[in-house]
LOTI-25271 format. One record per residue (C-alpha): residue in one letter; x, y, z; residue number from 1. Coordinates in pm, 1 decimal, always signed. Example, Ala and Ser with C-alpha at 12.3 -4.5 7.8 and 13.67 -1.06 7.14 Angstrom:
res: A, u: +1230.0, v: -450.0, w: +780.0, n: 1
res: S, u: +1367.0, v: -106.0, w: +714.0, n: 2
END
This chain:
res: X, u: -752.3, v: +1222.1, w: -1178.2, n: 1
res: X, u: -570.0, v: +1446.5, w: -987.9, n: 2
res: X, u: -797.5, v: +1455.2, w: -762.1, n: 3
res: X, u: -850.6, v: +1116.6, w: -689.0, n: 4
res: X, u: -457.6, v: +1112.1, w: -594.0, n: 5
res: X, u: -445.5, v: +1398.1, w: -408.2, n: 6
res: X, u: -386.5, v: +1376.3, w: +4.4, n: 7
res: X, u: -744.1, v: +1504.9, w: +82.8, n: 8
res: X, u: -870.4, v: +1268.2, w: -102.8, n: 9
res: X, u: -688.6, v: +961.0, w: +6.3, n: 10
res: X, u: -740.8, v: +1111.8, w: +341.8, n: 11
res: X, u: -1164.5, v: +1101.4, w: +258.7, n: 12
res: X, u: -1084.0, v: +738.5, w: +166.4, n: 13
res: X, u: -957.2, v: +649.2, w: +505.0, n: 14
res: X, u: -1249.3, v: +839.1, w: +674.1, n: 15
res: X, u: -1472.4, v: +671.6, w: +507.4, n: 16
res: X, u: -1368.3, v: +321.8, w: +584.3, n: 17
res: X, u: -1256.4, v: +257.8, w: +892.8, n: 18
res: X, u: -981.0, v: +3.9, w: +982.4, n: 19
res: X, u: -940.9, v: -220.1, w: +1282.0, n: 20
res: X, u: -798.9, v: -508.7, w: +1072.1, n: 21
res: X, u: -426.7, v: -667.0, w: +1081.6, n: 22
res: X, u: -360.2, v: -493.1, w: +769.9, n: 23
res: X, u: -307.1, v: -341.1, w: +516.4, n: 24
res: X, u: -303.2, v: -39.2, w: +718.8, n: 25
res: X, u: -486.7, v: +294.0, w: +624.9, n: 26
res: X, u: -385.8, v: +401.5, w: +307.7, n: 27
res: X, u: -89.9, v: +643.6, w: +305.6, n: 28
res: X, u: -109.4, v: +916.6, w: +27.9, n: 29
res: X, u: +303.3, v: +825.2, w: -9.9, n: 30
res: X, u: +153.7, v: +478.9, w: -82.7, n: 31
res: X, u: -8.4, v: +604.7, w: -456.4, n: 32
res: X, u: +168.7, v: +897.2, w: -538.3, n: 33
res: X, u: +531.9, v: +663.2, w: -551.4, n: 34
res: X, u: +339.0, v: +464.7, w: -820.8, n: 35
res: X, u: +519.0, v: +459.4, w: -1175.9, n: 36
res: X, u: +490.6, v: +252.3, w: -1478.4, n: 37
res: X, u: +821.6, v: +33.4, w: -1385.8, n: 38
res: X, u: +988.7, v: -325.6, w: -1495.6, n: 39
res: X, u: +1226.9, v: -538.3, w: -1341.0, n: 40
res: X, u: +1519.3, v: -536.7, w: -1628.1, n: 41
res: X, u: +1685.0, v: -279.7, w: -1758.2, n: 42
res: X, u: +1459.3, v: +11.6, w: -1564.7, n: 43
res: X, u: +1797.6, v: +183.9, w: -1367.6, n: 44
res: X, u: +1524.0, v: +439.6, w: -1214.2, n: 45
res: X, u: +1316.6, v: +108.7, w: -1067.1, n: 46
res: X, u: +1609.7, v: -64.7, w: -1001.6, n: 47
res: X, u: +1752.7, v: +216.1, w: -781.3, n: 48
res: X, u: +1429.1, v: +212.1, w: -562.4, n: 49
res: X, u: +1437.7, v: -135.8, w: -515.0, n: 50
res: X, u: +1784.0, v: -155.1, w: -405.2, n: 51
res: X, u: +1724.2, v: +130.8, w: -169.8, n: 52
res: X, u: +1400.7, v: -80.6, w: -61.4, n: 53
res: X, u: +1542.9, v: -382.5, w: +19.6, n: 54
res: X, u: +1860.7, v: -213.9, w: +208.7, n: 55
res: X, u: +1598.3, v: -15.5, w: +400.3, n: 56
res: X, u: +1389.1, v: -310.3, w: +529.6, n: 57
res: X, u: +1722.8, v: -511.5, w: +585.7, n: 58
res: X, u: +1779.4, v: -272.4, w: +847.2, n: 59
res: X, u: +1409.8, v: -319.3, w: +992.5, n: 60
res: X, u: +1506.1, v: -692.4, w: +1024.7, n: 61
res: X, u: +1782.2, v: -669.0, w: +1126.4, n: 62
res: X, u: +1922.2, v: -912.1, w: +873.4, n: 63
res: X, u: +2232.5, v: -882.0, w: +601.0, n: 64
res: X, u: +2014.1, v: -931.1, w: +275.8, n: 65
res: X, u: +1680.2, v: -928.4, w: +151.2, n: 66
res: X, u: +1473.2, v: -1114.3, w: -115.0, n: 67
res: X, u: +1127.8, v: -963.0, w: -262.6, n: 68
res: X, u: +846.9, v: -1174.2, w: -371.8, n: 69
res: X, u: +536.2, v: -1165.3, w: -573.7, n: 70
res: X, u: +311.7, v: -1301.2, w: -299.3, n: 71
res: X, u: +177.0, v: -1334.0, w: +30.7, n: 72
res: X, u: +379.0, v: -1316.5, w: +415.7, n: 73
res: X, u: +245.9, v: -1666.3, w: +379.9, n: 74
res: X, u: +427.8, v: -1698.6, w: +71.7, n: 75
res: X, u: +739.7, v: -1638.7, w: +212.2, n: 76
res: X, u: +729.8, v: -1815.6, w: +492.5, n: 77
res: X, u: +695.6, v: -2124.4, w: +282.9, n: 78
res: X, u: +985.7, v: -2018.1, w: +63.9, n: 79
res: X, u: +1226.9, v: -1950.4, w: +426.4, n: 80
res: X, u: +1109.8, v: -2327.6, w: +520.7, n: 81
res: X, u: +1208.6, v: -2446.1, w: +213.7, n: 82
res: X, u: +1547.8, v: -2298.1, w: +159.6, n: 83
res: X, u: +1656.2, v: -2282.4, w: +541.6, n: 84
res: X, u: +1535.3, v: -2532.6, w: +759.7, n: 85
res: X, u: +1671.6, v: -2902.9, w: +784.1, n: 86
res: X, u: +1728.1, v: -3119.6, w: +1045.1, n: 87
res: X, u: +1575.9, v: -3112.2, w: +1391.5, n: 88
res: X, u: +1304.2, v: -2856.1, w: +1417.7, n: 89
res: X, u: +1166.8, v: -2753.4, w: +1684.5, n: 90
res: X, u: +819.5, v: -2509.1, w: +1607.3, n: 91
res: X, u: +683.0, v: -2315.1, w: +1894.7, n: 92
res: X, u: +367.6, v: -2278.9, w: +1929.2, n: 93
res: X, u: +137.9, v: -1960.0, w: +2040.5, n: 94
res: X, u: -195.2, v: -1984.9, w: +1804.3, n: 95
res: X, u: -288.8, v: -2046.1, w: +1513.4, n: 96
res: X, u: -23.5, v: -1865.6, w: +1259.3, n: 97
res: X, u: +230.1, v: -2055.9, w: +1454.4, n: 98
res: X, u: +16.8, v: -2396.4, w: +1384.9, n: 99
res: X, u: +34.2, v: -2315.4, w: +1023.3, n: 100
res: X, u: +402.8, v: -2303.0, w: +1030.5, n: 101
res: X, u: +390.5, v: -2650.5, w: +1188.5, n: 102
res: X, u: +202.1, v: -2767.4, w: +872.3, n: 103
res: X, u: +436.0, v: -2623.2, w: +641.9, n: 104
res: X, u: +756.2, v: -2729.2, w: +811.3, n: 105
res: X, u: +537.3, v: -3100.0, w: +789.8, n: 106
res: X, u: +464.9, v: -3106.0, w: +436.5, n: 107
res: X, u: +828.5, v: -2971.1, w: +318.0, n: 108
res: X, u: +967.4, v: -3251.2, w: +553.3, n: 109
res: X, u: +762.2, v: -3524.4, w: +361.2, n: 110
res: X, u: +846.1, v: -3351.3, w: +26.1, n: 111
res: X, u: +1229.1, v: -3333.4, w: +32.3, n: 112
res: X, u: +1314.9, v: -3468.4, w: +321.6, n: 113
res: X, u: +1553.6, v: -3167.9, w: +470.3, n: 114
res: X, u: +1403.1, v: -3146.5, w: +810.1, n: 115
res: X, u: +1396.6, v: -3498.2, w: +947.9, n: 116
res: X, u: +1214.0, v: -3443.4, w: +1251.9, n: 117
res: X, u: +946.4, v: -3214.6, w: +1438.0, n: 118
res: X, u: +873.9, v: -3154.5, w: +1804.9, n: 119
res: X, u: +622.9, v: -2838.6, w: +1916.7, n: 120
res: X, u: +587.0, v: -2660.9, w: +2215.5, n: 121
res: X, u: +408.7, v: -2410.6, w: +2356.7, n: 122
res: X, u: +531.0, v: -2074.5, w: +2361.9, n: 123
res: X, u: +477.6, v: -2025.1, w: +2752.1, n: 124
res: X, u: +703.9, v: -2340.9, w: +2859.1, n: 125
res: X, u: +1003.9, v: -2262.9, w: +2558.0, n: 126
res: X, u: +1241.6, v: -2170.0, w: +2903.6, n: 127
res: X, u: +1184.9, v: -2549.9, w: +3009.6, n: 128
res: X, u: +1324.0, v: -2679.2, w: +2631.4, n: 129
res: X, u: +1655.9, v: -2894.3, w: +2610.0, n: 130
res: X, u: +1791.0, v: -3075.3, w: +2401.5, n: 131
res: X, u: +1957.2, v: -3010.4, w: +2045.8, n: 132
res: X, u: +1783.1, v: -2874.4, w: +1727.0, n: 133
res: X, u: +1925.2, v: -2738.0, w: +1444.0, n: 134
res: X, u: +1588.7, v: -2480.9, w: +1374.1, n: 135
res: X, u: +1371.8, v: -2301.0, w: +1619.0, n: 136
res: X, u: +1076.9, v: -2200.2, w: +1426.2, n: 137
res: X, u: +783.4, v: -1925.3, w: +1541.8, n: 138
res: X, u: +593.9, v: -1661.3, w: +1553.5, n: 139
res: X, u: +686.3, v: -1284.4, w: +1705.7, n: 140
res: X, u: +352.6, v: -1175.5, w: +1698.9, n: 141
res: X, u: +86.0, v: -1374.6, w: +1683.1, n: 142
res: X, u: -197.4, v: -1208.4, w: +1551.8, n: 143
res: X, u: -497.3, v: -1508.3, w: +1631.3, n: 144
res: X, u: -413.6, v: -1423.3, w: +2026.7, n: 145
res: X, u: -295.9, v: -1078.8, w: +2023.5, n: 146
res: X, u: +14.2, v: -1215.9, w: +2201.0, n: 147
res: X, u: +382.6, v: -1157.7, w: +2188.7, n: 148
res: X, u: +622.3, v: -1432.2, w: +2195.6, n: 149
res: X, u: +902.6, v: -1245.3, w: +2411.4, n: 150
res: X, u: +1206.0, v: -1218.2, w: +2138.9, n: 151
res: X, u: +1470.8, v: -1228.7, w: +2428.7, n: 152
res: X, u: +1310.9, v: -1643.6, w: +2502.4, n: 153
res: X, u: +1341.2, v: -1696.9, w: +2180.0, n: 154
res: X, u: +1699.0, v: -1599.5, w: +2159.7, n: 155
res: X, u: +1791.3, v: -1777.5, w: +2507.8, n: 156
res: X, u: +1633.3, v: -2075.8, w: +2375.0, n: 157
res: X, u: +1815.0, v: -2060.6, w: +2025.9, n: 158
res: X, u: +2131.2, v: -2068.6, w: +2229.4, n: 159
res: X, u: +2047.4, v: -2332.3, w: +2445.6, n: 160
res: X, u: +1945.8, v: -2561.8, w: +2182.6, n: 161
res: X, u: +2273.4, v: -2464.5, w: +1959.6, n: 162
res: X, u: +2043.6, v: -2386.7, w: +1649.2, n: 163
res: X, u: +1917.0, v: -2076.4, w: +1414.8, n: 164
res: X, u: +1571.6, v: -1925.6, w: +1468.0, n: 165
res: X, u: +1364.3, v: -1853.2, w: +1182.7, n: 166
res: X, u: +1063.5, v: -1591.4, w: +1243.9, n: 167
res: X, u: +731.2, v: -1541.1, w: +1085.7, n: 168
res: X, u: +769.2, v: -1186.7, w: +1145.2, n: 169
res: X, u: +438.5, v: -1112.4, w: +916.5, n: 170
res: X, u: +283.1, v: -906.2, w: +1223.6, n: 171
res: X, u: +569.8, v: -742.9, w: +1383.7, n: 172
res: X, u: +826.7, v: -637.6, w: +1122.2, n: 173
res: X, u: +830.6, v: -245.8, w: +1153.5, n: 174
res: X, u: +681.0, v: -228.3, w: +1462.1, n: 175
res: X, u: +875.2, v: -458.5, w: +1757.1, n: 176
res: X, u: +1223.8, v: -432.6, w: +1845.4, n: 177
res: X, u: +1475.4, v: -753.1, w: +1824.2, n: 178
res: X, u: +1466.8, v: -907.9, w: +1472.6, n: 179
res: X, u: +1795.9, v: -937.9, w: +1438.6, n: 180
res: X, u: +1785.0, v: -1246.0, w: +1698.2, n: 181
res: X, u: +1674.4, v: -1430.3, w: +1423.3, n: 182
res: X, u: +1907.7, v: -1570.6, w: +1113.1, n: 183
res: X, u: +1619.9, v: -1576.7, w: +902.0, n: 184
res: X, u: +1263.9, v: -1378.0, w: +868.5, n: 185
res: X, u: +1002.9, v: -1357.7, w: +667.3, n: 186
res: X, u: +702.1, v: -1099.3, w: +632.4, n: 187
res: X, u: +495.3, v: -901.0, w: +396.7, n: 188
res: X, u: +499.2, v: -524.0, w: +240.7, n: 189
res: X, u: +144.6, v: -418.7, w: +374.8, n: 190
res: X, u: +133.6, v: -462.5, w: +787.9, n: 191
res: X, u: +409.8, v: -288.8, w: +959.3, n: 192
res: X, u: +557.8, v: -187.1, w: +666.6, n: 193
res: X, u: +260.0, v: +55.6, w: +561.9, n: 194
res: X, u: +314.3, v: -74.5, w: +213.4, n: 195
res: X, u: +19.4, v: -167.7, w: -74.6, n: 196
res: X, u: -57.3, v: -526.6, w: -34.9, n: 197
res: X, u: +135.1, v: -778.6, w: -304.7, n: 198
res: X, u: +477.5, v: -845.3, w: -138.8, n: 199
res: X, u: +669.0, v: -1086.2, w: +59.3, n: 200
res: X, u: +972.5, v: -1038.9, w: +154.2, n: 201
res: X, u: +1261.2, v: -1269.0, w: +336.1, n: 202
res: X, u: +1535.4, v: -1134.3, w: +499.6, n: 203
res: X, u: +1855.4, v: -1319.5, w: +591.1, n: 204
res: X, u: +2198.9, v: -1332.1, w: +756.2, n: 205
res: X, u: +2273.1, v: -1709.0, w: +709.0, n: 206
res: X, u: +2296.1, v: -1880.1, w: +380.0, n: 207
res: X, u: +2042.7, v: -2113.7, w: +270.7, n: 208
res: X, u: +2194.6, v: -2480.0, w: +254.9, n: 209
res: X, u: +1889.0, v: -2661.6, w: +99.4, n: 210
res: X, u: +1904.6, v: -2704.3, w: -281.2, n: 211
res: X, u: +1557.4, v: -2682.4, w: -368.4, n: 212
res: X, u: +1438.8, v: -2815.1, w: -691.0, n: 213
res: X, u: +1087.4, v: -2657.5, w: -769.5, n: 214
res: X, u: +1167.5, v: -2332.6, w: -897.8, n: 215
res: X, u: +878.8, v: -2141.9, w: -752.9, n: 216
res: X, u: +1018.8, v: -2235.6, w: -420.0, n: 217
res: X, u: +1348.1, v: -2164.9, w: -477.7, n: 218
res: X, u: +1513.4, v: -1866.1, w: -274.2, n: 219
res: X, u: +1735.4, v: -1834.4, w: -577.2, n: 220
res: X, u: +1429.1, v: -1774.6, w: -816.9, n: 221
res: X, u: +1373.9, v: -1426.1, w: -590.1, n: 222
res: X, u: +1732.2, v: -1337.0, w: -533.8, n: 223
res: X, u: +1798.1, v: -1338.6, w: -892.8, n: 224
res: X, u: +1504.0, v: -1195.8, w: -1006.7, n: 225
res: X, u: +1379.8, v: -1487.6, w: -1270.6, n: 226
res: X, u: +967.1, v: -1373.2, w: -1226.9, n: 227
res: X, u: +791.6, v: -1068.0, w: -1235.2, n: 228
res: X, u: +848.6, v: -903.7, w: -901.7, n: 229
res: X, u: +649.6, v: -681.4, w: -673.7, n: 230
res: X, u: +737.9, v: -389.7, w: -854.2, n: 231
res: X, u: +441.0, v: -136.9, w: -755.4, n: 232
res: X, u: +474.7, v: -273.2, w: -420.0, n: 233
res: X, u: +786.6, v: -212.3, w: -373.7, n: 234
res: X, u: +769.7, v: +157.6, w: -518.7, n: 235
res: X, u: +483.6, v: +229.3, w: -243.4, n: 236
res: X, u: +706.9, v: +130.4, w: +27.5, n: 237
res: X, u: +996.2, v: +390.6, w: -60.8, n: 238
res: X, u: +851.5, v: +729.1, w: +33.5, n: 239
res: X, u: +720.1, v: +560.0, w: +368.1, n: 240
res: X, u: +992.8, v: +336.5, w: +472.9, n: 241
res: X, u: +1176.7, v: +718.2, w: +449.5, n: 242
res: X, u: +941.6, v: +865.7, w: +679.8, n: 243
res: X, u: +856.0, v: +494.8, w: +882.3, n: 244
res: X, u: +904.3, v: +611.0, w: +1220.1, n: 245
res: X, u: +661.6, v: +872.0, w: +1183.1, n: 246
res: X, u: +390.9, v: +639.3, w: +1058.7, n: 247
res: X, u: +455.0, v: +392.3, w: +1351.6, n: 248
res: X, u: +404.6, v: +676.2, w: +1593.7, n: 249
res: X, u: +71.9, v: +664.6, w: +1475.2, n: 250
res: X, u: +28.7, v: +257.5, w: +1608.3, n: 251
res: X, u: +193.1, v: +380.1, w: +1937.6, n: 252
res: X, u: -92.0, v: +648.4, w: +1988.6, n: 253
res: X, u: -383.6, v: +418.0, w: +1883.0, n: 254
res: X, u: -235.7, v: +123.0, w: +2102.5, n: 255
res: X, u: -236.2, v: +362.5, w: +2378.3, n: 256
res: X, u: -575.9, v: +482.8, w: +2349.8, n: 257
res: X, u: -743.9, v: +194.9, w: +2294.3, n: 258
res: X, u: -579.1, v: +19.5, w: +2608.1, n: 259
res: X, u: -609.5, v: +270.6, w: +2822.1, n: 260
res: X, u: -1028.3, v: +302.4, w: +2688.1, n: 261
res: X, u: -1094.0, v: -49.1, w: +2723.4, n: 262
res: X, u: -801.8, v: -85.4, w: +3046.1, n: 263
res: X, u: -1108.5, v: -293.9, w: +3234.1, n: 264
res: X, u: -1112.0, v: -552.9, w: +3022.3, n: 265
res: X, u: -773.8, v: -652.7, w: +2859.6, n: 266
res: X, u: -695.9, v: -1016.9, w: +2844.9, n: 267
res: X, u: -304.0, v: -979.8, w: +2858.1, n: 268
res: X, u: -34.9, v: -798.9, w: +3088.1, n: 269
res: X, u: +144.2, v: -499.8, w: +2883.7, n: 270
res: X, u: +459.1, v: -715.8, w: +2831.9, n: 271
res: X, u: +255.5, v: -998.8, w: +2660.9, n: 272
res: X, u: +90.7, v: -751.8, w: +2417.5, n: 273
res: X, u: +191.6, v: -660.0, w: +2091.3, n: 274
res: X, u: +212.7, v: -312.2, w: +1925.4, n: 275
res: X, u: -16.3, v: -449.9, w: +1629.3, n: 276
res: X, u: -342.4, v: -563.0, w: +1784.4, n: 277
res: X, u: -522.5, v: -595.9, w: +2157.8, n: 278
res: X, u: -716.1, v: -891.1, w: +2275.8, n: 279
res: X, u: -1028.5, v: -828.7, w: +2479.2, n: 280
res: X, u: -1260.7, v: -1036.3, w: +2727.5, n: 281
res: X, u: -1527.7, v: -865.3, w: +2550.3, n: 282
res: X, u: -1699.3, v: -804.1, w: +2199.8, n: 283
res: X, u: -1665.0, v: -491.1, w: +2032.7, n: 284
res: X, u: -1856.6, v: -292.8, w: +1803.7, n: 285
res: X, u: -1832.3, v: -12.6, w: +1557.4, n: 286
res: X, u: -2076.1, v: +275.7, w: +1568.2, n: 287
res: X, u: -1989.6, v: +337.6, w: +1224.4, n: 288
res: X, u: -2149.6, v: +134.2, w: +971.3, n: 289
res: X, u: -1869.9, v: +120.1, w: +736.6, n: 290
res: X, u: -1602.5, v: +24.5, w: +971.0, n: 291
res: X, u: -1409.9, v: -301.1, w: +926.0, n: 292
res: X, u: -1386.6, v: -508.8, w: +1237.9, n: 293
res: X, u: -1075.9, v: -779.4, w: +1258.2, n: 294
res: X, u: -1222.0, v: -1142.1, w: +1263.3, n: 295
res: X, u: -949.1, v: -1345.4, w: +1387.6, n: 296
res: X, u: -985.2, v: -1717.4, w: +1190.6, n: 297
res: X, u: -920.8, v: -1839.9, w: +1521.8, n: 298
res: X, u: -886.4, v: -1706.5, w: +1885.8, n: 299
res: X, u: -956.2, v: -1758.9, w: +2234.2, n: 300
res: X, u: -1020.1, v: -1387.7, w: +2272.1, n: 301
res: X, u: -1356.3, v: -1227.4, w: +2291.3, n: 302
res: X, u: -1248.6, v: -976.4, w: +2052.9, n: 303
res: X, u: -887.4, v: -848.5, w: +1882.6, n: 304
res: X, u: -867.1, v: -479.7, w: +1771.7, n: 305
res: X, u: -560.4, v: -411.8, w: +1544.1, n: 306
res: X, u: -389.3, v: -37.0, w: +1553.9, n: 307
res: X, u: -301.0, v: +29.1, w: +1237.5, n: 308
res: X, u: -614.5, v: +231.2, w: +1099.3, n: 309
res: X, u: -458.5, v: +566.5, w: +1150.5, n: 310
res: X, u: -106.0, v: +518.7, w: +1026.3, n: 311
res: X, u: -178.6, v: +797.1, w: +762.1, n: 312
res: X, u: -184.0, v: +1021.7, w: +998.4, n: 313
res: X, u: +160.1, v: +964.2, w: +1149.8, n: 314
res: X, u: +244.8, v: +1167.4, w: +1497.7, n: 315
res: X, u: -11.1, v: +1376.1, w: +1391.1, n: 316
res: X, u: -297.2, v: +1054.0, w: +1517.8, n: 317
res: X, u: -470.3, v: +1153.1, w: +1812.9, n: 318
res: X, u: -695.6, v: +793.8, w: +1855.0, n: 319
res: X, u: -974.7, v: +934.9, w: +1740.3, n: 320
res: X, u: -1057.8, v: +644.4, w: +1572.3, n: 321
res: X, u: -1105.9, v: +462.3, w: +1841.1, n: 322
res: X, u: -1449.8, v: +645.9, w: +1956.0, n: 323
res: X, u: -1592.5, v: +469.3, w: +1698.4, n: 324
res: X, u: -1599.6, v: +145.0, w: +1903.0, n: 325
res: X, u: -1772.3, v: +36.4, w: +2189.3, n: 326
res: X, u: -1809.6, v: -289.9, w: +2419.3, n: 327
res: X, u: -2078.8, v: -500.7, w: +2240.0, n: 328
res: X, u: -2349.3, v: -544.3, w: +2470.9, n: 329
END
């Protein structure tokens, strides 16, 4: 058993199975050897870490507070919509994670009737938007495209509109700069984070007006801690929030390797990209059998690689992960 936790072997793990997915990212030996038996009540050494926790990736946001969640980034983006968003919505749309949030912000609109109204618009003609609304709702990084949504639109929009701007920041908590434009986020524990899979996680600097009724999408269900939470998720994320910038050091130095290997054939301009992932006019390959390719559900790219296979490794990642692929022929 010791063994099997030790950093050589997690290490093997990651050799052995190589990641070019949207995450989780590589497994971090920080990520298992946090792990405790834990509980949610009356467990002061558990409670600690999760206070720490959710102070630590209020700063990442950007936000006041934080709520943790048993669940999916999904998850919590349905729980934000829920609690936050009323009125006049306005979604913008880059892809197809931004399209989901469009469905979503439909289906809560027909189910408590909050929001009362929803326009759309694509992401590349937001600077042409007037009007009112009292929500802006999108995506930072939109992982089906590889694109970035540029934050600083977002917020010029968001003023001219005179509303809030809730983010489906599932892709670029951790990772981009500028959350704190937003009032509300939501996101997961295992992309930029570098935590275990198992947690969402909404943070906030606005209160949440809409008094929900179902209690499993209540905000006040999470905040208050009436279910099981994401305990061993949340004890994963400790040791490497701590040491975070050194493990996103390791996305820098992949991103950079890979662009600069495959420079002939990017799809996007360096402002449009994201740190995460890297669209492509062309198909890749793996020359290892046993690495993991990203299959977007939906894309107009030939092929997205994501960076995040070599966050283990921290500064120490030299990109040597990305021999391994090659322009499918």
């Amino acid at each position: 058993m010791t063994d099997m936790l030790s950093a050589a072997r997690i290490a093997a793990y990651n050799t052995e199975k190589p990641l070019f997915t949207a995450g989780p990212a590589s497994l971090v030996y920080e990520n298992v050897a946090a792990l405790r038996p834990c509980f949610g009540r009356g467990d002061q050494a558990f409670l600690d870490s999760y206070a720490r926790v959710l102070d630590m990736v209020s700063k990442l946001a950007g936000q006041d507070k934080t709520v943790a969640m048993q669940g999916s980034g999904t998850s919590a983006i349905e729980v934000m919509i829920a609690n936050f968003l009323y009125g006049k919505v306005l979604v913008v749309d880059s892809g197809y994670y931004a399209q989901r949030l469009h469905m979503i912000v439909e289906s809560r609109r027909k189910r408590d009737g909050f929001i009362r109204k929803i326009d759309i618009v694509n992401w590349q003609e937001i600077d042409h938007v007037g009007g009112s609304y009292d929500w802006v709702l999108a995506v930072y990084t939109e992982t089906s495209e590889a694109t970035l949504v540029p934050i600083s639109g977002l917020a010029n929009l968001v003023r001219r509109v005179g509303g809030k701007l809730a983010l489906d920041a599932t892709a670029s908590i951790g990772l981009e700069t500028g959350h704190d434009a937003a009032d509300v986020t939501a996101f997961s524990s295992c992309k930029g984070l570098f935590g275990l899979t198992g947690a969402g996680f909404i943070s906030y600097s606005c209160e949440a007006e809409n008094a929900v009724e179902d209690m499993i999408a209540d905000l006040s269900t999470y905040a208050d801690k009436k279910t099981t939470g994401p305990y061993h998720a949340i004890l994963s994320l400790e040791p490497v929030l701590e040491n975070h910038a050194d493990h996103r050091e390791a996305v820098v130095i992949n991103k950079r390797v890979f662009c600069d290997r495959f420079s002939d054939h990017l799809l996007y301009s360096a402002e449009q990209q994201p740190l995460l992932c890297t669209a492509l006019d062309v198909g890749i390959r793996a020359t290892d059998s046993q690495a993991v390719l990203y299959a977007p559900r939906q894309t107009r790219a030939a092929s997205i690689t994501c960076h995040i296979g070599e966050v283990h490794l921290g500064a120490r990642a030299e990109g040597k992960i990305v021999d391994l692929l090659e322009v499918a022929t």
